[in-house]
N, C-alpha and C positions, 0 to 999 in steps of 0.2 A: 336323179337319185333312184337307190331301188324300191321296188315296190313289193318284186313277188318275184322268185325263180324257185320254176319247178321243172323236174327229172324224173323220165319212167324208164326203165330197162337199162341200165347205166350200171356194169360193174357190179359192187352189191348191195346195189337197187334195183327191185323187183317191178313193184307198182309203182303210181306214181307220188311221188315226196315232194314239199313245199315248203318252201321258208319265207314265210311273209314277215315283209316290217312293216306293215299298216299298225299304229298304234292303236290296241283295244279300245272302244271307247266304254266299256266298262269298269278300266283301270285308271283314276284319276293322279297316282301318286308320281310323282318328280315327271309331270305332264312337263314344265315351262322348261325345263333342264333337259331332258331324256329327249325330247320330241319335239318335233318342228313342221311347219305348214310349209312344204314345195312350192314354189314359184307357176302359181298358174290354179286356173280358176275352175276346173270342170268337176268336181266333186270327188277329186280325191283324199283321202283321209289323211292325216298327221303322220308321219315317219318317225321311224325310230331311228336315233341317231347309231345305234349299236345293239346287239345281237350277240350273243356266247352260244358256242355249243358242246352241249357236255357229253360223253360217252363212253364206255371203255374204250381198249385197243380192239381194233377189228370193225368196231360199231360200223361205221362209215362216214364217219368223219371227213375223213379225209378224201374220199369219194367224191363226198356235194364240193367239196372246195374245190377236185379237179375235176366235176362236172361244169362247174361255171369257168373254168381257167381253159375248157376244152372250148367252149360256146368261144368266148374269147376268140381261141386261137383260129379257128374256123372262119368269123364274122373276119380277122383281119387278115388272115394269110390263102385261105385254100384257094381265089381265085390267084394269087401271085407267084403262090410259093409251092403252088404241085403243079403234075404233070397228068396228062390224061394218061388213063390207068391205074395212076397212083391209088393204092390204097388208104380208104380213109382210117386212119387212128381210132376208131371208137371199139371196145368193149362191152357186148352186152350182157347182162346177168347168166351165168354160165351153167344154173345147177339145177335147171330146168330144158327140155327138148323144145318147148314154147318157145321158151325167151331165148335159146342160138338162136333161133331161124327168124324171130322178131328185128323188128328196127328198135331202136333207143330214138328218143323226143328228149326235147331241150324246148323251154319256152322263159323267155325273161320278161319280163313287165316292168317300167321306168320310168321317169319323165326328164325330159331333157331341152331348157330351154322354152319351158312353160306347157310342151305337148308330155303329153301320155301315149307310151309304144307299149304295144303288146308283137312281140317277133320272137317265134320260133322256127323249128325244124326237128323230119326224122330222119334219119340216115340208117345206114349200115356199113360194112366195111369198101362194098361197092357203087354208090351212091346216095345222092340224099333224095329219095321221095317224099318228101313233102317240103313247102316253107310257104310262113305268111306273115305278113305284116299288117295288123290296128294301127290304126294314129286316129286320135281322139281330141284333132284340134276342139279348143272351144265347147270339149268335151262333147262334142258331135262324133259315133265312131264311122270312122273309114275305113273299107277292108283295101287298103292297096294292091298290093296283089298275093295272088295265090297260088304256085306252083304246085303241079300231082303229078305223079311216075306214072304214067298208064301202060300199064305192061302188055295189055294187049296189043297195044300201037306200038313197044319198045323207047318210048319217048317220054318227056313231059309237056304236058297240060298248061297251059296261064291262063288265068281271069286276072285282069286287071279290073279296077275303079276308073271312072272318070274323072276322082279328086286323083289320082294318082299318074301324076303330067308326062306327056314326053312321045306322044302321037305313034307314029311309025319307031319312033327310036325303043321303044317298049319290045317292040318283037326284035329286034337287033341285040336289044339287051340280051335277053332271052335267048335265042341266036346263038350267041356265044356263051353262053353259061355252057359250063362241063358238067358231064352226069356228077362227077365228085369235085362241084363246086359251087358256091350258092349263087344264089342270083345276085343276093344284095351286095355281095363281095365285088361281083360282076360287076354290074350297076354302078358300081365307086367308083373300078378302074377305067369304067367309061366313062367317067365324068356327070353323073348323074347329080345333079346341086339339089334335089327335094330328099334324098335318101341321107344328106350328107350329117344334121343334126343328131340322125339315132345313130348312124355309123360314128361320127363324133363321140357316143359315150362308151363306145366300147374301145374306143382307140384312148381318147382325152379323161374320159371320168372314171374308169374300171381300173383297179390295180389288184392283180392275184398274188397271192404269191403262197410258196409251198413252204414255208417260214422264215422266221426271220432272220436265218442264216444268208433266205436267198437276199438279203439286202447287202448290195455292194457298199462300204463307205467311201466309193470314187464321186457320186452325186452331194454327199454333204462338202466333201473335200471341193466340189465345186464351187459349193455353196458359200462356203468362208474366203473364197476369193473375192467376195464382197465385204467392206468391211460389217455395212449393216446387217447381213444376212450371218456374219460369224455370230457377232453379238448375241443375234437370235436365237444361234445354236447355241453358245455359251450357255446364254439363260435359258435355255431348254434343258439343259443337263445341268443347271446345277436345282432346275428347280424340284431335280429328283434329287438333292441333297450328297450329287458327288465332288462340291467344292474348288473345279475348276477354276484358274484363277483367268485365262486366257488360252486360247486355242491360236495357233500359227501354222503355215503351211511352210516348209523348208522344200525347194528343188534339190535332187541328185541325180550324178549320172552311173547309169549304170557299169559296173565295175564286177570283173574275177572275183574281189574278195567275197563276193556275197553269194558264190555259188559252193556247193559243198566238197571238202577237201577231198574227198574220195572219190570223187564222179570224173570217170574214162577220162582222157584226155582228149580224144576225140569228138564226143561226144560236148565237153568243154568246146573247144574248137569252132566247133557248129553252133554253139548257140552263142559264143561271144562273138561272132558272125552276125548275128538278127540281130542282137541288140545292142552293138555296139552304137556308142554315141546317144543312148535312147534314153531322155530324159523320163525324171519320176516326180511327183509331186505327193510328200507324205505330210500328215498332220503332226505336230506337236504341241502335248499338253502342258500347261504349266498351272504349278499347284502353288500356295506361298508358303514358306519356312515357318514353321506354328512359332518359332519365336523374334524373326526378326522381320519378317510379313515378307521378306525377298521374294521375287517369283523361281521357281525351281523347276527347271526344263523336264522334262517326260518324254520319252520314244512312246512313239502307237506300241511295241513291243512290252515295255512295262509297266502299262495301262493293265487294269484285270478286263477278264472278259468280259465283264458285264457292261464295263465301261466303255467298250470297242464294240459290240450290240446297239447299245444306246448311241454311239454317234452312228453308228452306222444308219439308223432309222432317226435320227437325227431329219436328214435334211427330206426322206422323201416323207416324214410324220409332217415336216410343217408346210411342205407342196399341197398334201388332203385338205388340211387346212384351209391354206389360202385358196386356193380351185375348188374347193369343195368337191373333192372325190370320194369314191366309193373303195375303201381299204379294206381285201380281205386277204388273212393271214392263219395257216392252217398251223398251229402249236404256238400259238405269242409268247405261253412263258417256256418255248425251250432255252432261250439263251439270255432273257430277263427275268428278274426275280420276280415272284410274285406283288411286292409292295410296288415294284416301277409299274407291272401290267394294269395294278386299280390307281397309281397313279396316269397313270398317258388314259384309259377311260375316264377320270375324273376330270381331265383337264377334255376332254373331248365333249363331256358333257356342260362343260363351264364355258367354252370358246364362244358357244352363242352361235358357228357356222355351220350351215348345210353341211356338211360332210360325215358321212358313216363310214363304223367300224364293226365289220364281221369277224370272227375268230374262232379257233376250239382251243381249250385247254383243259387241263385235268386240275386245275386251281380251284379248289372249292370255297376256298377263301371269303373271294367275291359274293357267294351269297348271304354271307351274313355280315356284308359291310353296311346294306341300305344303297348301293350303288346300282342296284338296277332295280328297274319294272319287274312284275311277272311275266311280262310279255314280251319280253328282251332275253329269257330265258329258254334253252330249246334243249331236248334230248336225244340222243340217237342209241339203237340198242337192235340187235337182230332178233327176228325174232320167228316160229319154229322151222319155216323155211329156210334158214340162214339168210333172209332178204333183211336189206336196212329199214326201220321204220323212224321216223323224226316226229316229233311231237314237241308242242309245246308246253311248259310247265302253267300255262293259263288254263289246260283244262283241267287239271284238279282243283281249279278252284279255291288257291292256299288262302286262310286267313291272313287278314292284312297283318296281323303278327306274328304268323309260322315260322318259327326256326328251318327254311329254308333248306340250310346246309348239312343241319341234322338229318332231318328228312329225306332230303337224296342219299347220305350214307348208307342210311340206315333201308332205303329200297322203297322209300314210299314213291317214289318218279319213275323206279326204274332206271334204266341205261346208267345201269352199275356192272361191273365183272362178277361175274359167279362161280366164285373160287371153289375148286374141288377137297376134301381133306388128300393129302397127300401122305403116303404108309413109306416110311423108309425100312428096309430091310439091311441090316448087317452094318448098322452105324452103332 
């Protein structure tokens, strides 16, 4: 689970920003609901099951989500998936002469499997000088190791630990690490089995995603090829009150008719070339007749949006679930209404499972349902720098009865837009 991920020099992030789910222990309310005790014993704090983050457009929202979606892509791809030379993908804070010539840091904190990892890294666009890895079995910490760029040698640096196993195979690891690629990436592809539980969470327990558009519904649609796991889905969607009566999968094969009547003939040609003979497997809903209860067939096509969203997050909402993953999803209510978003939170908080949900939305709804903590609440807003600053809504300290949602409108939090009057001329 998460614990803490923080980011400095990142896009428009200046210094460095943190998003902790350690639950406050000064805020007692929807403790047994909201927050839960991590598997493992070394004094880590209570977690939040979930997390909102509010801000205008620009704030940088969207930033921390593809700062952690960047960690991500790094820890599982850059030893496999570049080439030496390759330029690393990172952006640093642009609107200062410091921060181009700065590295950007990435550091996640977690537990996984009963241990606590603290592992980071900084990079640039031409390598990563720095990375290191805590692990905190038994809540004892171990520095595993430590990688440094030292530029005056043109190389990097390693300290390893002696909790940190693997004799000779250590500097081979090393060895083959690329200046723009990590170690630990490294270290996996070689087979490293002591690495392989924190590596695990960023492969197994981490889900990013850039909204919820990016959910394909080809995973639920896999999912109802079982009959019990349709069911589940059935009653996942109707317990947001859209009345399904049954979900079925129909096969087709792909066919001419379904491409557009106007498109070249050639071009036609070519593509009923790839795909001919190529089967498809689409969902059909069925709704019952409000007066003689019959079931009534439905194409995915004359489903409303909202209702091809929802299946679509259908099957990977109840994978979090059952594995207990870490869900983060940058605009939840672009393509679900705001009642399904405090529904799928409500039902997250009622599940009883380890699994958290991070999000940003502009739904201010949510604060004056009673559905969250104050410390489930986070702000972002630029600020005179045009740098991102994040903060949590626990430092004003709200009464346990503050109308919440007034309040941020109204600019008592902040990380509101600040609309200019606008003069029209010649209307």
């Amino acid at each position: 689970m998460l614990i803490e991920f923080s980011v400095t020099n990142y896009r428009s992030i200046l210094e460095r920003q943190t998003l902790n789910m350690a639950a406050s222990t000064y805020f007692k309310e929807l403790e047994s609901l909201n927050t839960f005790m991590p598997d493992q014993d070394d004094g880590v704090p209570r977690l939040l099951r979930s997390a909102v983050l509010y801000g205008p457009n620009a704030s940088g929202k969207s930033t921390l989500i593809q700062a952690l979606q960047f960690v991500e892509g790094q820890v599982l791809n850059s030893q496999k998936e570049s080439q030496a030379g390759d330029a690393i993908d990172v952006v640093p804070f642009k609107l200062t002469t410091a921060s181009r010539a700065a590295d950007s840091e990435f550091e996640v904190t977690f537990v996984e499997q009963g241990v606590r990892y603290e592992y980071g890294f900084c990079c640039n666009r031409e390598r990563f000088t720095e990375e290191w890895l805590m692990a905190y079995p038994l809540g004892r910490a171990q520095k595993w190791f430590h990688r440094v760029f030292d530029a005056e040698m043109g190389k990097d640096a390693y300290k390893f630990s002696t909790s940190f196993l693997g004799g000779r195979q250590r500097q081979t690891w090393a060895a083959q690490t690329r200046p723009n690629a990590l170690f630990f990436s490294t270290a996996i592809q070689l087979n490293n089995e002591q690495l392989k539980p924190a590596f695990d969470w960023f492969k197994l327990r981490l889900r990013v995603f850039d909204s919820v558009r990016g959910f394909s519904p080809g995973y639920t649609v896999q999912r109802c090829g079982k009959d019990e796991d349709r069911k589940r889905v059935v009653a996942f969607m109707n317990s947001a009150d859209l009345s399904i009566a049954d979900i079925q999968l129909k096969e087709t094969v792909f066919s001419a008719d379904v491409l557009p009547t106007g498109m070249p003939a050639s071009i036609k040609d070519e593509f009923l070339k790839d795909m001919a003979g190529r089967k498809f497997i689409e969902p059909r809903f069925f709704h019952k007749d409000v007066n003689t209860q019959e079931t009534v067939e439905f194409d995915e096509s004359e489903e409303s949006d909202g209702t091809r969203a929802l299946f679509a997050f259908a099957g990977p909402w109840l994978d979090v679930i059952e594995n207990e993953r870490v869900l983060v999803v940058d605009e939840l209510d672009t393509s679900l209404h705001p009642l399904l978003v405090h529904h799928l939170v409500k039902r997250l908080h009622h599940e009883g499972a380890k699994a958290q949900l991070i999000f940003t939305t502009h739904d201010t709804t949510l604060l004056s349902q009673k559905l969250l903590r104050r410390d489930q609440v986070w702000f972002m807003e630029k600020d005179a720098k045009s740098a991102t600053r994040l903060y949590p809504l626990s430092d004003f300290s709200p009464r346990d009865n503050e109308a919440i949602e007034r309040g941020y409108l109204n600019g008592r939090y902040g990380g509101i837009p600040f609309l200019k009057d606008l003069d029209f001329y010649g209307v």
